[in-house]
N, C-alpha and C positions, 0 to 999 in steps of 0.2 A: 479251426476249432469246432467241436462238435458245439450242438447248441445246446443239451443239458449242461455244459459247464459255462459257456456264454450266458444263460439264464440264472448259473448259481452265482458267476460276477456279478449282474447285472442285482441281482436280488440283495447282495452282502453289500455292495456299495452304497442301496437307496437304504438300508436299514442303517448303515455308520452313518448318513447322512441327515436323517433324520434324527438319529441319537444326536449329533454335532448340534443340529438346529434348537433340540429342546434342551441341552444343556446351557447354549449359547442367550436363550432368549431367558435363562432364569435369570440369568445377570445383567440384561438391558434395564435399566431405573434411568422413570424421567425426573428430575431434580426440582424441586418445591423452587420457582423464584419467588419476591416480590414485585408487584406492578411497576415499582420505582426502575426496577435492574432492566427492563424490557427496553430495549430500544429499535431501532432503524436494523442494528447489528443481526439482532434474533430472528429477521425476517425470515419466513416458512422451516424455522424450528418449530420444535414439539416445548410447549412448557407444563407446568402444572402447579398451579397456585389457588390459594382459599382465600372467600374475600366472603363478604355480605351484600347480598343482593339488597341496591340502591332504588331501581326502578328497572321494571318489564314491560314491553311491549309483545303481545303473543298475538301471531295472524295463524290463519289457516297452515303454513309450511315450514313459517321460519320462527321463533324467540326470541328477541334481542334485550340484551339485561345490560346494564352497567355494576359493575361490582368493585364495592369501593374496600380498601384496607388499610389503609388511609385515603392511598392515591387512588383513580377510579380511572377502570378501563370497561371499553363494551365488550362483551365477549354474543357473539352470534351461533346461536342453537339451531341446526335446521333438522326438521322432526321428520322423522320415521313414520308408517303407516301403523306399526307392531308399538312403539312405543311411545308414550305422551308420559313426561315427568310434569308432577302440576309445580310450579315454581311459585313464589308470593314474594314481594315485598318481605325483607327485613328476615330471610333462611338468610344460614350461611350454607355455602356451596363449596366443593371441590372441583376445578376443571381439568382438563385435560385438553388439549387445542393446540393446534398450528397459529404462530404470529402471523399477521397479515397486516397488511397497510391498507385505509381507505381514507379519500378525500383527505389528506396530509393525517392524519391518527391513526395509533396502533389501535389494535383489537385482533383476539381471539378467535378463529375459527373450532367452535367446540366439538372433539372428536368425544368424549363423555365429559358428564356432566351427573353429579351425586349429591344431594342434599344431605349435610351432616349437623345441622343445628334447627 
């Protein structure tokens, strides 16, 4: 095959492929749990649930908040150079995060994290 038409394949395939991707990623949605539903099961799932920040501990790299909705789970914030969200006592929050187990308790690894109240 000449390569001006190996190059028009090559070009039409990465463009349908890309069209596939952005069509496919408008329909991926991560589903609102509650803290209650999370178990052992959900481990290194994506969840996304809203609670009200209980208590924060901030150091220089990481955030670690408990956020209760009734039930209270810790969810872990590790911070960016480019961005510092200032958190408080008693926001509510929106998460988004990977489940993770540590020392026998679940908790969130937070991939974003949004102040909504």
């Amino acid at each position: 095959m000449k390569e001006k038409t190996l190059l028009k394949i090559a070009l039409i395939c990465s463009l349908l492929g890309l069209l596939t991707l952005y069509l496919t990623s408008n329909n991926i949605e991560i589903k609102e749990k509650n803290i209650e539903k999370i178990t052992l099961e959900n481990k290194d799932e994506f969840v996304k649930l809203k609670g009200i920040v209980s208590n924060v501990i901030d150091t220089e790299k990481v955030t670690i908040m408990e956020i209760t909705q009734p039930q209270q789970i810790t969810v872990v914030l590790f911070k960016n150079e480019n961005k510092t969200i200032p958190i408080q006592q008693g926001n509510e929050v929106e998460i988004i995060g990977k489940v993770d187990e540590y020392e026998g308790r679940m908790e969130i690894i937070a991939d974003r994290l949004r102040v909504v109240g």
